[in-house]
C-alpha positions, -999 to +999 in steps of 0.1 A: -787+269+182-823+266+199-812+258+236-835+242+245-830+216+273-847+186+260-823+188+225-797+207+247-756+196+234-741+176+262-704+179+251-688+209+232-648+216+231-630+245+252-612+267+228-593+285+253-560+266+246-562+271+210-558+311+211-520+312+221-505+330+242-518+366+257-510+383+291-517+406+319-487+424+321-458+397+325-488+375+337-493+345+312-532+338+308-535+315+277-517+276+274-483+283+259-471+282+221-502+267+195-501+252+161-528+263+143-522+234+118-533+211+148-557+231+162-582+230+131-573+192+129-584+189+167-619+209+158-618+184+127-615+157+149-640+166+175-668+172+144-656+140+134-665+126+170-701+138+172-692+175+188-714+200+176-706+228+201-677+251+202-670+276+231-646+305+230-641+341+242-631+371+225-601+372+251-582+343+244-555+347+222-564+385+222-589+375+193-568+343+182-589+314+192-621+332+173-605+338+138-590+298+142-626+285+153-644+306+127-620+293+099-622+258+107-660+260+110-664+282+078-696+271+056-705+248+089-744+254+093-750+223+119-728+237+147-733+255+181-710+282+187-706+309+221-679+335+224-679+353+259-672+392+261-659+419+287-626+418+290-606+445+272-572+435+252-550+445+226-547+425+196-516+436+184-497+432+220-517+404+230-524+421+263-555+424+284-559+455+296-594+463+312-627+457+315-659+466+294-688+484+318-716+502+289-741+491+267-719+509+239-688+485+252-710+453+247-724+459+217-691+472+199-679+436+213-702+415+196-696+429+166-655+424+169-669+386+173-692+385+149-662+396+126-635+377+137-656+347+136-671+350+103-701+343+112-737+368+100-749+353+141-735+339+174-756+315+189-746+322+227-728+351+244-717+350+275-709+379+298-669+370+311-669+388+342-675+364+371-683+385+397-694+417+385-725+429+404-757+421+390-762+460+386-733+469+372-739+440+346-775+450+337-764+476+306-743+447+290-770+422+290-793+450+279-768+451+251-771+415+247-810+414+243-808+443+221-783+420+195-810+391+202-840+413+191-819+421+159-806+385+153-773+389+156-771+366+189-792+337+197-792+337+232-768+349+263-758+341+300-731+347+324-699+326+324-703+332+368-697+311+400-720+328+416-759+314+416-776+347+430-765+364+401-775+342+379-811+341+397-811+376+393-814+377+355-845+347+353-871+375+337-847+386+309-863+370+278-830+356+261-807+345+290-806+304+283-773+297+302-746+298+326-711+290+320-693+278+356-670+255+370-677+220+376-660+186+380-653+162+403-634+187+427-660+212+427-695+196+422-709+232+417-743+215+435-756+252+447-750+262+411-766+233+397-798+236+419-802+272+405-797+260+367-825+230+369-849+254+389-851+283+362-841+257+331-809+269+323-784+250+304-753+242+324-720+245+301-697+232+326-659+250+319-626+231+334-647+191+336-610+179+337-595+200+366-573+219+340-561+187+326-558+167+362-585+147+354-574+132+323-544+114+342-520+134+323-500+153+354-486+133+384-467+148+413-433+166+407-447+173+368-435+209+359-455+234+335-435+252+312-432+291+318-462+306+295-485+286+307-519+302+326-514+272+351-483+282+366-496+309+382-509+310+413-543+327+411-574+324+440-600+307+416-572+275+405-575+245+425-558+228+406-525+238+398-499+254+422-464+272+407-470+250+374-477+214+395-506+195+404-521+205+436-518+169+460-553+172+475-571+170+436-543+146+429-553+121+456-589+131+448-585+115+411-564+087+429-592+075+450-617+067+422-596+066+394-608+027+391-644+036+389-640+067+363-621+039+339-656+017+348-670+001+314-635+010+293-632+044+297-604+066+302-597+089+334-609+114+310-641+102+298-648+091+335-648+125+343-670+141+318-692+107+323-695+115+358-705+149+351-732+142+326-748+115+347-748+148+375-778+168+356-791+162+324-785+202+319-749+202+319-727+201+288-691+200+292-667+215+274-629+202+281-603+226+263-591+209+235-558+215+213-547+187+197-567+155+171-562+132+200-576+150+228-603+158+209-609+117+197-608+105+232-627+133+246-656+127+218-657+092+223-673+102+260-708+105+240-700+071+234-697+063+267-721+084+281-732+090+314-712+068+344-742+045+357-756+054+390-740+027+409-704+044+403-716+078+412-730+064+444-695+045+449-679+078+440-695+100+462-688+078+491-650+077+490-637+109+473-620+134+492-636+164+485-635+198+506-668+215+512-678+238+486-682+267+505-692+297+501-696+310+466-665+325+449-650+334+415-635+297+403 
């Protein structure tokens, strides 16, 4: 994949709920229980649909969700695909259990993608430590540009909430993108501001709120146990003990009208609203079953939301203010 942002992908699918379950500890960090069956008929599906990019990480699934995508795309030449490395696991236990921090670390990294995916070269890499220090980071994406020079990566970036880091990295020849949160929570505008200014592309991770925005979860609905969103972590909005947060709740309440503007559903009013943001953002809502991945397709139908329903958007939503930069 050239990224470059005047051909740039605007929608991709999230393969993070596609690589089972893995944990930290007795702490569940995937979605639950997965057919594999209906997880290569959702990446079917979304190919089906117009979706040509595919995001993953070498994490999820402890190495699951790469050997699924990387089957289902096998002998696929006109497709997009990133992995993101750093974390540590255990494929056997399914456990995360560390952190990479050397050049050596990186590179051995990309090569466990490279294999699990089945793939000769991996058009994006993505560093998956959010708020690692720019210094502490600079060997792995020196193992990044390394695997560029030798063609074994496209391009790389930082899946990071944080825009001074990403600012930091504008001279290195073959960082193209960052990979942060945004939807119609969270904005990221800070985030966005940085992207535009040094032409990044803008692959924009949990568009839907974790599911929230598609309409799916009201109040009272209960997670199963397994599930990464009945945790409690800092960085989720969205989810509280396995329920729907009330503020992002009433959030999607007040303009759940205007997302369904023109025939579309709460869910490709959402991703309509972010492309019409920046016309360097790509979203990529995790996808793990054939109908997810036809409605959330037909949003390239749809395309942006028009500029009248942003403005009537941004007017009414009840929003906090973004803040101060954190991990998301």
């Amino acid at each position: 994949m050239t990224l470059d942002l005047n051909t740039n992908p605007r929608l991709g699918m999230g393969c993070w709920a596609i690589g089972g379950p893995f944990w930290a500890g007795e702490t569940p960090l995937g979605w639950g229980e997965v057919d594999d069956a209906e997880s290569i008929r959702a990446i079917k599906a979304a190919l089906d649909g117009g979706i040509r990019y595919f995001d993953t990480a070498n994490v999820y699934g402890a190495g699951h969700s790469e050997r699924i995508l990387g089957a289902a795309l096998d002998g696929r030449h006109d497709v997009a695909i990133s992995t993101k490395i750093g974390n540590v696991f255990d494929e056997k236990t399914a456990q995360m259990i560390g952190e990479i921090s050397s050049r050596e670390q990186a590179r051995e990294q990309i090569e466990a993608s490279l294999k699990r995916l089945g793939r000769e070269r991996i058009d994006l890499v993505f560093l998956h430590l959010n708020d690692m220090p720019p210094d502490e980071a600079a060997p792995i994406f020196d193992a990044m540009e390394e695997a560029r020079k030798e063609g074994r990566i496209g391009g790389y970036g930082w899946s990071t909430d944080f825009p001074e880091s990403v600012a930091s990295l504008q001279e290195w020849p073959g960082f193209v993108a960052v990979q942060h949160t945004m939807n119609l929570w969270f904005p990221a505008s800070r985030m966005i501001e940085t992207v535009e200014r040094h032409q990044f592309l803008s692959v924009n991770r949990m568009p839907l709120g974790m599911g929230v925005f598609s309409g799916k979860y009201d109040a009272g609905a209960r997670l199963p146990k397994g599930d990464v969103r009945t945790n409690s972590f800092g960085w989720m909005d969205y989810f509280r003990d396995g329920e729907a947060t009330p503020e992002v709740l009433a959030a999607l309440d007040a303009v759940r009208e205007l997302l369904q503007s023109g025939g579309r559903t709460l869910a490709q009013g959402a991703l309509g609203w972010i492309l019409a943001r920046s016309g360097a953002t790509c979203p990529i809502p995790g996808i793990r079953t054939e109908a997810q991945a036809v409605e959330n397709a037909a949003a390239l139908d749809f395309g942006p939301l028009p500029q009248t329903v942003m403005d009537e958007i941004e007017a009414i939503i009840p929003r906090p203010d973004e803040g101060e930069p954190r991990a998301r």
